[in-house]
Structure formats: structure tokens, C-alpha cells
Backbone as CSV, one residue per row, in Angstrom:
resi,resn,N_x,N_y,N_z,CA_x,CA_y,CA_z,C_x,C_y,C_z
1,UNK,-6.666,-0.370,-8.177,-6.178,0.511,-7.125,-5.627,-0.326,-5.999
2,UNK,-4.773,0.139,-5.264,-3.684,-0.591,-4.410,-4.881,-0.650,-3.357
3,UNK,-4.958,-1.898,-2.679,-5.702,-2.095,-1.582,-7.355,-2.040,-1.411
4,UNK,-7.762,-1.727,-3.069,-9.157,-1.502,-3.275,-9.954,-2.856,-2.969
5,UNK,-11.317,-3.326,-2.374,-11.817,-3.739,-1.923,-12.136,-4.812,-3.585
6,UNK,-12.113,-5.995,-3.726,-12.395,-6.739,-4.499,-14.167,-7.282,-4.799
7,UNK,-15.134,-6.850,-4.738,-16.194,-6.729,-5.224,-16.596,-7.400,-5.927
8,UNK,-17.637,-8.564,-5.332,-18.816,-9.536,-6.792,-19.374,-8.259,-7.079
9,UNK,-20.251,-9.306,-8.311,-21.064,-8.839,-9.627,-22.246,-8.404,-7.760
10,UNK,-22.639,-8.752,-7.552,-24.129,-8.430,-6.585,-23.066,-7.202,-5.639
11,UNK,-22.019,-7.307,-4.993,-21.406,-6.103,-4.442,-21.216,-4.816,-5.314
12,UNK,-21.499,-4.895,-6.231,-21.100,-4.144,-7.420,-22.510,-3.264,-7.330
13,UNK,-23.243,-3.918,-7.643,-24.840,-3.485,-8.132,-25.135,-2.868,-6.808
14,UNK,-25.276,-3.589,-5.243,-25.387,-2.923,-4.195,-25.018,-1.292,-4.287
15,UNK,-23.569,-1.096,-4.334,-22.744,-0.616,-4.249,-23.443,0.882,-5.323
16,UNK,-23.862,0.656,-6.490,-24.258,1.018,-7.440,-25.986,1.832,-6.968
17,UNK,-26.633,1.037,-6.448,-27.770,1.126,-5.766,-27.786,2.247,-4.733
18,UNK,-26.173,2.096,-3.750,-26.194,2.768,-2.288,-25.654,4.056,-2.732
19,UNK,-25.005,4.566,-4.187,-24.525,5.673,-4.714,-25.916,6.409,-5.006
20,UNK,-26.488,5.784,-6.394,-27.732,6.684,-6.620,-28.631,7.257,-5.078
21,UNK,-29.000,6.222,-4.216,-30.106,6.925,-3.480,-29.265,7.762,-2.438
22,UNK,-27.701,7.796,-2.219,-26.992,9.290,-2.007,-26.891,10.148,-2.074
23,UNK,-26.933,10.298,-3.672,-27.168,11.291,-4.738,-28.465,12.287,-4.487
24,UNK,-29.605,10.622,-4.339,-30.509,11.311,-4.228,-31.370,12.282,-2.915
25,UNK,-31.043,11.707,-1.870,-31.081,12.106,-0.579,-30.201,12.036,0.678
26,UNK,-28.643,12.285,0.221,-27.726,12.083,1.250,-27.347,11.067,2.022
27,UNK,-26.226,10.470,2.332,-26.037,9.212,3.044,-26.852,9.320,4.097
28,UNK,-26.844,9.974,5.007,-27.667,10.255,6.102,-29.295,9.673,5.844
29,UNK,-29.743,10.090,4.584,-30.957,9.352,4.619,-31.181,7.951,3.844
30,UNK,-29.785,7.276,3.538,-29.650,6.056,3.326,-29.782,5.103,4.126
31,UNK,-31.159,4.129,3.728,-31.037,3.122,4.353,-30.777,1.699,4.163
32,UNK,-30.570,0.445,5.020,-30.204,-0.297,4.709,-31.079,-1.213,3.699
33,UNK,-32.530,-1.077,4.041,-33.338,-1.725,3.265,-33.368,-1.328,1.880
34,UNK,-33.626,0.186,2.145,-33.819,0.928,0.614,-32.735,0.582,-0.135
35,UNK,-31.567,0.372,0.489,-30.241,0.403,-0.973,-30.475,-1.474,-1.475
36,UNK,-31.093,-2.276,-0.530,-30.907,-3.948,-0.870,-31.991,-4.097,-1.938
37,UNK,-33.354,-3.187,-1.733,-34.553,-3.134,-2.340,-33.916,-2.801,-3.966
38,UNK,-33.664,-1.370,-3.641,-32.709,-0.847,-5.159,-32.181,-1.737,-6.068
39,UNK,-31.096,-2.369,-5.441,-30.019,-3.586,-6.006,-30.367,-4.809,-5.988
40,UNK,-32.405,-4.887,-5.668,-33.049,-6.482,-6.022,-32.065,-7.132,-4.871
41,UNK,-31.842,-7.063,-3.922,-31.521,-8.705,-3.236,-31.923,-8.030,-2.060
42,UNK,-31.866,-9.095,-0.979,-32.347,-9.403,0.136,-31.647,-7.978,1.248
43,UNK,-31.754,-8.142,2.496,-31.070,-7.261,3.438,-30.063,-8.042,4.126
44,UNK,-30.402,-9.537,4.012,-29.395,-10.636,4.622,-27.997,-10.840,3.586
45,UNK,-27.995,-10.659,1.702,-27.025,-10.523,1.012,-26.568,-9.131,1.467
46,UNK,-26.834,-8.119,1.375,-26.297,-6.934,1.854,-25.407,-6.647,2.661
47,UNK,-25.894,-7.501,4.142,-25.212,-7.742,5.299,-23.527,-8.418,4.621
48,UNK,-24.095,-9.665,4.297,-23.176,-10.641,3.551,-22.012,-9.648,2.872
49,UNK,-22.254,-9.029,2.338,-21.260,-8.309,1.655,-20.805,-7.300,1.852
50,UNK,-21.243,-6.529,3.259,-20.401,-5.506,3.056,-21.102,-5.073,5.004
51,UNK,-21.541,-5.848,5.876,-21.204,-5.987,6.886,-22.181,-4.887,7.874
52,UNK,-21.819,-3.481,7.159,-22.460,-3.145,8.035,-22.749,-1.531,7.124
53,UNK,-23.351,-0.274,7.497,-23.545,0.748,6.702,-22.458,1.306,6.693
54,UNK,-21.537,0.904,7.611,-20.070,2.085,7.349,-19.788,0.886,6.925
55,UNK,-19.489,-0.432,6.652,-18.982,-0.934,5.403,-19.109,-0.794,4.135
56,UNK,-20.342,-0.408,3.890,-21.458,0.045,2.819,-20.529,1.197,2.506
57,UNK,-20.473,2.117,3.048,-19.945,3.607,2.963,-18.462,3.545,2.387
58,UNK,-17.712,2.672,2.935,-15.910,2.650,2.606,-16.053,2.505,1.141
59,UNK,-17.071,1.025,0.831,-17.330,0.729,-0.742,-17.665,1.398,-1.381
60,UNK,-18.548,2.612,-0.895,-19.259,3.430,-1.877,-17.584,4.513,-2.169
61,UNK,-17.324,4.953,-1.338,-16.387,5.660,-1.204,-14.776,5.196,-2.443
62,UNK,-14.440,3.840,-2.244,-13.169,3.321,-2.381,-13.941,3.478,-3.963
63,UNK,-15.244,3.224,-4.006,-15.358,3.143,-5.304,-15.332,4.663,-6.429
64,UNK,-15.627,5.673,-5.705,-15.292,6.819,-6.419,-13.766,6.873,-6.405
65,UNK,-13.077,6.832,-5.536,-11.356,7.066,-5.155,-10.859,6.449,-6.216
66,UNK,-11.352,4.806,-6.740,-11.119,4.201,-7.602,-11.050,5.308,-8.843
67,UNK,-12.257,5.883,-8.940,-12.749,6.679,-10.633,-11.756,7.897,-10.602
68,UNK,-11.443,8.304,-9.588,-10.478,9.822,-9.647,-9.110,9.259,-9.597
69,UNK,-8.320,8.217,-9.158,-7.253,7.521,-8.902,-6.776,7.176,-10.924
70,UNK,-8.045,6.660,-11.264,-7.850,6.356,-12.673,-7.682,7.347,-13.602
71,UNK,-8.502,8.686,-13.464,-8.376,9.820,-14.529,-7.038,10.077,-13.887
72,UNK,-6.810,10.278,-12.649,-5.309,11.025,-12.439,-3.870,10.455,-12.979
73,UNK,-3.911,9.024,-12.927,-3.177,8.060,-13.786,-3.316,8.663,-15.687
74,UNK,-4.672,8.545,-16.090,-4.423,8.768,-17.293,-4.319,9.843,-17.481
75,UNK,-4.317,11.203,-16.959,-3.765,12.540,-17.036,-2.618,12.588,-17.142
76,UNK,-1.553,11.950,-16.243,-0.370,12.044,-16.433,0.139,11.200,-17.381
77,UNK,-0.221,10.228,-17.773,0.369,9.023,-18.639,0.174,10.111,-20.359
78,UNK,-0.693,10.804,-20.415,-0.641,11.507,-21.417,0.337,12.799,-21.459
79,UNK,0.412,12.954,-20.876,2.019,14.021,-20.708,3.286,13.544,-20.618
80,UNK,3.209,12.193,-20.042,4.827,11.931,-20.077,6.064,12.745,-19.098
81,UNK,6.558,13.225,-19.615,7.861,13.629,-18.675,7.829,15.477,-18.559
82,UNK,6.582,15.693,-19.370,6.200,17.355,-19.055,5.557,17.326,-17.973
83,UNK,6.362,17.816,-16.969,5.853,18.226,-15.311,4.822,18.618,-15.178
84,UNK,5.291,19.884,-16.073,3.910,21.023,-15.692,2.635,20.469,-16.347
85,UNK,2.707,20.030,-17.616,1.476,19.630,-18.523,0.767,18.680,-17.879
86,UNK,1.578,17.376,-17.053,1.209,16.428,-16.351,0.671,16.824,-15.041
87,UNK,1.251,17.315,-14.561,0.609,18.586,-13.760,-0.800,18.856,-13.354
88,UNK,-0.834,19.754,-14.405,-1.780,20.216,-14.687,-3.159,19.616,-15.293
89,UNK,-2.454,19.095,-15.689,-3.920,18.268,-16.588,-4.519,17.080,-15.441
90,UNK,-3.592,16.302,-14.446,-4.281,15.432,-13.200,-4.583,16.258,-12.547
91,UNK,-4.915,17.224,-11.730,-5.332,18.348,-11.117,-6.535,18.728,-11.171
92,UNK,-6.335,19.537,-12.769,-7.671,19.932,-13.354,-8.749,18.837,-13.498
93,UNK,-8.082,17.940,-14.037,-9.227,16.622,-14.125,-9.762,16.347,-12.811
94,UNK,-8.911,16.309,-11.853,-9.735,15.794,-10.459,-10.609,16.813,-9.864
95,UNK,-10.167,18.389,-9.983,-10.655,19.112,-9.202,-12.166,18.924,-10.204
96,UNK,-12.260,19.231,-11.254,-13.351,19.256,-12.556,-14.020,18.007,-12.136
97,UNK,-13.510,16.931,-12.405,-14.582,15.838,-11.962,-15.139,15.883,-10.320
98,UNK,-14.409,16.485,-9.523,-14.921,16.522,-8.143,-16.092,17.647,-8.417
99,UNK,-16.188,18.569,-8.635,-17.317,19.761,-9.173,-18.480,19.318,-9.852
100,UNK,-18.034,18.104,-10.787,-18.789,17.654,-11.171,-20.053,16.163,-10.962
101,UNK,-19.347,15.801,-9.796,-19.422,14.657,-9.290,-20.914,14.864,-8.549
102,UNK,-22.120,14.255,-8.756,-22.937,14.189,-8.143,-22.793,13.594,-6.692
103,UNK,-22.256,12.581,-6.791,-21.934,11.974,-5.289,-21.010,12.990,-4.281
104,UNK,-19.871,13.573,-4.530,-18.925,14.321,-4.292,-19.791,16.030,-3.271
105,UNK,-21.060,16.122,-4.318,-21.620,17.376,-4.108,-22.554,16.193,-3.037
106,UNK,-23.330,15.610,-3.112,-23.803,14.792,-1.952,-23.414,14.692,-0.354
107,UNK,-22.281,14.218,-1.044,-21.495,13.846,0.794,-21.363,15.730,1.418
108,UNK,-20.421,16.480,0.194,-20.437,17.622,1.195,-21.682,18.433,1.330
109,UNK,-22.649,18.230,0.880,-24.230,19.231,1.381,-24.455,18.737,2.689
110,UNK,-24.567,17.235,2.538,-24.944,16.789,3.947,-24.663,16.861,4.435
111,UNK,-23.172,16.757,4.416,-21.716,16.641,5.928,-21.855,18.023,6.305
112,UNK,-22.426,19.477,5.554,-22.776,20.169,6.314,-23.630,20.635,7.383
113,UNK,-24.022,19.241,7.309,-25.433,19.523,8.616,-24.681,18.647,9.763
114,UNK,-23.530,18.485,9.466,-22.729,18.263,10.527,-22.697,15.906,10.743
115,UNK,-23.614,15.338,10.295,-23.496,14.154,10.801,-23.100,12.933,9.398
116,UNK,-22.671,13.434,8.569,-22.491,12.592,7.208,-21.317,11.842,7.537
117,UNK,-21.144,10.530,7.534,-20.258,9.284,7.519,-19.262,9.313,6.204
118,UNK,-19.678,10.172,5.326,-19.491,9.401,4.278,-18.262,10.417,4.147
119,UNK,-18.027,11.840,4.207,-16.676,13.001,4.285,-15.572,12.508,4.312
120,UNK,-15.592,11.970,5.842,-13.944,11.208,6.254,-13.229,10.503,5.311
121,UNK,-14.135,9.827,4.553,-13.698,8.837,3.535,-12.968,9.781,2.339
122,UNK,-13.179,10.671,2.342,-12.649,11.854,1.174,-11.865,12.880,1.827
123,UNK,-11.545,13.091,3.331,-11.006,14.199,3.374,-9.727,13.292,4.343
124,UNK,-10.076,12.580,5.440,-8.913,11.729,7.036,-8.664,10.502,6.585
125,UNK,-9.359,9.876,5.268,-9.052,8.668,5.798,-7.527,8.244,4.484
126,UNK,-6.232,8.523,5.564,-4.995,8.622,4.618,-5.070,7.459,3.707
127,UNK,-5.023,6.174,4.268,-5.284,4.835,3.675,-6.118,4.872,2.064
128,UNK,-7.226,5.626,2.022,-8.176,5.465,1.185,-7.947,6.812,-0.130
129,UNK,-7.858,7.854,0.299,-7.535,8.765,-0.635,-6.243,9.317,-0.667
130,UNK,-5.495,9.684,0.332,-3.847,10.353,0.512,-3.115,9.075,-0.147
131,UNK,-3.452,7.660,0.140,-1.707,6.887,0.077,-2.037,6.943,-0.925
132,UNK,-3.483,6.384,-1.602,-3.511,5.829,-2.597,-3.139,6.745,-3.528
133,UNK,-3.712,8.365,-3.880,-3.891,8.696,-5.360,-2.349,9.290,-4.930
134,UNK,-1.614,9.408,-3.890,-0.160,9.987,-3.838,0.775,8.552,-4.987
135,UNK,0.683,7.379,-4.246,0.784,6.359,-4.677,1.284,6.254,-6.748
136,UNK,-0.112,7.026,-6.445,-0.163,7.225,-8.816,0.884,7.836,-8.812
137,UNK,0.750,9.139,-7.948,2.060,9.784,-8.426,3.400,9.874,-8.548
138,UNK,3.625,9.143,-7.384,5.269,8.703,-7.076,5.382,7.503,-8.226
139,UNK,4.175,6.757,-8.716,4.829,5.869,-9.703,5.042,6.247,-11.402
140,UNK,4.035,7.804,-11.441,4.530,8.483,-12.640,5.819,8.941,-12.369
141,UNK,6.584,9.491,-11.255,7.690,10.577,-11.118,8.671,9.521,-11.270
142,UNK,8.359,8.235,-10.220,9.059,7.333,-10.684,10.025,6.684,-12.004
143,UNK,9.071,6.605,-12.964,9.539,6.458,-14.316,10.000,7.949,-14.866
144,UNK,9.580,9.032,-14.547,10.055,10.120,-15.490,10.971,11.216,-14.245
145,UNK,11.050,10.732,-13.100,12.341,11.909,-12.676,13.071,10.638,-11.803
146,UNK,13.661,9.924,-12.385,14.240,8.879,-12.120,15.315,9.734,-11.002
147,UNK,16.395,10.580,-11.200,17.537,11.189,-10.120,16.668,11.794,-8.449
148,UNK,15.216,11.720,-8.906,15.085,12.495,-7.317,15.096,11.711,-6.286
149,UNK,15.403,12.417,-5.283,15.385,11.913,-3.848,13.964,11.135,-3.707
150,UNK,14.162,9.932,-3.298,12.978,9.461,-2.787,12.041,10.050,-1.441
151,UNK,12.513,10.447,-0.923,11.916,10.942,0.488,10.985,12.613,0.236
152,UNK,11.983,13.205,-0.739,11.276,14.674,-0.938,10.252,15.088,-2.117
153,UNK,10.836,13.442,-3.178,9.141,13.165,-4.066,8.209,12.397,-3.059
154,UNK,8.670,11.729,-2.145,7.073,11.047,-1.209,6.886,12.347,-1.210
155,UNK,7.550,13.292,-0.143,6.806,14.843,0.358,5.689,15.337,-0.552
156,UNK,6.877,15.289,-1.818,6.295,16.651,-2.583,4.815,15.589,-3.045
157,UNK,4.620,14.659,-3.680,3.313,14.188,-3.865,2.797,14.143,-3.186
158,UNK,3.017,13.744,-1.817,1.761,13.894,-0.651,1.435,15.697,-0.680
159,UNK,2.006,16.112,-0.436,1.976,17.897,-1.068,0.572,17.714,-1.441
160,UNK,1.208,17.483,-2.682,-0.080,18.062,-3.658,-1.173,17.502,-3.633
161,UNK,-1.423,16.416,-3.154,-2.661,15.407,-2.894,-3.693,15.965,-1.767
162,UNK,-2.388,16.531,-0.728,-3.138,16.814,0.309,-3.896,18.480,-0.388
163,UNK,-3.309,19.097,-1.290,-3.925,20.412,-1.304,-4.743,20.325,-2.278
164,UNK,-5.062,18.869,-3.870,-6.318,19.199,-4.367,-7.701,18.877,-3.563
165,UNK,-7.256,17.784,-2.806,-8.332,17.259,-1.601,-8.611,18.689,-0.738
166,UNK,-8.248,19.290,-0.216,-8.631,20.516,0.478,-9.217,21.070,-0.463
167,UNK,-8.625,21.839,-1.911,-9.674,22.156,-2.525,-10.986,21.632,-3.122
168,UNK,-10.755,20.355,-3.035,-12.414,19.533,-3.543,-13.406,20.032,-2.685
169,UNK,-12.960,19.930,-1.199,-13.579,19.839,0.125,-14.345,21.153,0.097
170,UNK,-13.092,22.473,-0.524,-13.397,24.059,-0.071,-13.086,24.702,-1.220
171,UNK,-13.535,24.884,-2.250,-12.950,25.059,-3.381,-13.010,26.821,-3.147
172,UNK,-12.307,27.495,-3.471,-11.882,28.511,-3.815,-11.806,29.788,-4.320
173,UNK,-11.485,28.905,-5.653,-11.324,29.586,-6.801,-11.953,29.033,-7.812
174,UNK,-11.964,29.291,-9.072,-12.431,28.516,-10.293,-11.415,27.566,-10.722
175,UNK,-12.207,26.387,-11.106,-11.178,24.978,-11.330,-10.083,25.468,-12.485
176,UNK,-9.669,26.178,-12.859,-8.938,26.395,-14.225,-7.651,27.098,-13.187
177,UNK,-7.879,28.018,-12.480,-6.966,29.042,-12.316,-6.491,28.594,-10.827
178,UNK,-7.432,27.362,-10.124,-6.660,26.773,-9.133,-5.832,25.663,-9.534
179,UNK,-6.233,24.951,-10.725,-5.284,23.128,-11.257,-4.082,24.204,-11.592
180,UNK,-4.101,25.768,-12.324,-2.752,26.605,-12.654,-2.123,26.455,-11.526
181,UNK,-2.329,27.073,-10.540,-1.723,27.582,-9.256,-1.059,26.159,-8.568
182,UNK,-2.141,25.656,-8.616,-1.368,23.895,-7.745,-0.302,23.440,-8.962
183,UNK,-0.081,23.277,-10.249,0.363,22.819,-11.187,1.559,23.378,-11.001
184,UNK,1.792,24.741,-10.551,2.988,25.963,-10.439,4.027,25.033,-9.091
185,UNK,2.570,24.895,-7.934,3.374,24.934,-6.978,4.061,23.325,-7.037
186,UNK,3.348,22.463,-7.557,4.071,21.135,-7.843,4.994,20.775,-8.813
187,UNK,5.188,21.698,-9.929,6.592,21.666,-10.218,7.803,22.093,-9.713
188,UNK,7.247,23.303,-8.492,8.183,23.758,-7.547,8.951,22.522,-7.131
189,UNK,7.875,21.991,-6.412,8.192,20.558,-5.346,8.882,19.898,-6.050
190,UNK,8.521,19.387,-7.264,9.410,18.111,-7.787,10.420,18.620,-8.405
191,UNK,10.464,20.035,-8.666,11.901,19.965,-8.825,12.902,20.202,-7.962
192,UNK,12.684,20.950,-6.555,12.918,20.653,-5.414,13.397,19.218,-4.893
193,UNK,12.859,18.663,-5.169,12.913,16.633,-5.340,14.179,16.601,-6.091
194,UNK,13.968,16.857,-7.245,15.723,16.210,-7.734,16.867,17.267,-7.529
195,UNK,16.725,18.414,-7.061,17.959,19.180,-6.760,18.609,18.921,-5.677
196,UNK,20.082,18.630,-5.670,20.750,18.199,-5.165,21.224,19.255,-3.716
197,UNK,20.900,18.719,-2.397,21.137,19.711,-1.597,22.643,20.435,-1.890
198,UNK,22.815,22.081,-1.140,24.122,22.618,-1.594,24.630,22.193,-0.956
């Protein structure tokens, strides 16, 4: 992933450590000792690697963005130059794995009690979830709608990035009949993208 944080084997395991006890009792009741204890090393390697608990947090974070960045890549790479199928199928996969995501259901229970660190990282922080998983997409449209305007495929993928992320956040509807509806409205967009103004 473009700009993803490069991670040792011991940042890894941390990292791995500071997810489960998330899972298990919300970032909010993550602490610094408990996640170093978890991942066997010290509180001084911890520090070492990742600085501070909102450093802790970006990693935990960049590292799911990583796992949804990748299914959304191979969603589309299996469709090829079918819009809608490609579409549809990165959509559904993200919204489905976000539903399904133990960590995902974590951050938002807690962030409803109003003080969770860990949200922003999934909903404001453009850098970490908007450039990046937009990023996949302009480099699938890239290869398969080669004539569009560059400026109104940035749009239209930031589009749609920005509206499965709203639905992860607030979901809706049922994941089937919302990846339809977003799938509809993003072939709108991209084909919007290569039509030539009148």
C-alpha cells in the first residue's frame, strides 16, 4: 500500500497483540503495558517502535486499510474492464468484510461512547483511507477506461470511496442491496468520466 508504514517482524506481532486486546475491550481500554505483555517484549521496544499510543493506533489502523485496500484491488482485478461487475464485487467485498470485521465493529461500539482514537483513522484521516483505497481505483480505471478525463475519474473514485466509508461507519441497508446501489451509482460516475463534454 502506497505510503504504508514498513514494519519489523516484533512491529508486526505488537501490532498483532494491540488488535486482539481491541477486539477484546476497545481501544479505549488498551493499554500500553498490556499490548507489550501480549506481544512478549518489553514497554521500552514498544516505545521503540511505534512511539507513542496514537502511533500504536495509525499501525493498528494502516494495518486493516492495508487488508481492505487488498480485497478491493483483487475484486476488481477479477472483473477486468466490466464496470459494473468490478463494481460491484470491490464494494460488496469491503462493505461485507467491514460487517464482518471484528476490529471494525470495535472501534465503532466504542467511538460511540464518544472518546475512541482509533474512528478518525477510518472515517478523516484522507491520507490513510480516502487517497489510498481511491488510489486502487484510479489505477484499475487507469488500465481499463484509458479515454477518461483524468480529473472527473479522480472525482468519480473519490465519489465512491467517500460513500462505502460512510456506509461502513452507518450502514443502512443490507450489504447486498447497498454494494447494488453504490455499484449503479459508480458506473454513473465513470461513465460520466469518459463522456466527452457537449
Amino acid at each position: 500500500m502506497t505510503g504504508s508504514r514498513n514494519t519489523t517482524p516484533v512491529g508486526d506481532a505488537i501490532v498483532d497483540a494491540a488488535r486482539s486486546l481491541t477486539v477484546a475491550s476497545g481501544w479505549d481500554g488498551v493499554r500500553m503495558g498490556a499490548v507489550a505483555a501480549a506481544a512478549g517484549v518489553s514497554r521500552q521496544t514498544l516505545y521503540n517502535e511505534f512511539g507513542t499510543k496514537a502511533g500504536l493506533a495509525e499501525a493498528l489502523a494502516r494495518h486493516e486499510v492495508d487488508r481492505f485496500v487488498g480485497e478491493v484491488r483483487a475484486a476488481l482485478a477479477e472483473h477486468g474492464v466490466d464496470v459494473r461487475a468490478a463494481a460491484y464485487a470491490a464494494i460488496r467485498r469491503t462493505l461485507a468484510s467491514a460487517a464482518d470485521n471484528p476490529l471494525v465493529k470495535a472501534i465503532l461500539t466504542s467511538a460511540r461512547g464518544g472518546s475512541d482514537e482509533l474512528l478518525p483513522y477510518l472515517t478523516t484521516r484522507a491520507d490513510l483511507v480516502l487517497a489510498e483505497s481511491t488510489a486502487v481505483l484510479l489505477e484499475w480505471a487507469g488500465r481499463h477506461l484509458p479515454d477518461a478525463d483524468p480529473a472527473a475519474l479522480a472525482f468519480a473514485a473519490d465519489s465512491v470511496v467517500r460513500l462505502v466509508v460512510s456506509h461502513i461507519v452507518l450502514p443502512g441497508a443490507p450489504v447486498d442491496e447497498t454494494a447494488d446501489k453504490l455499484a449503479d451509482l459508480a458506473v454513473h460516475l465513470f461513465r460520466t468520466a469518459t463522456t466527452p463534454p457537449a
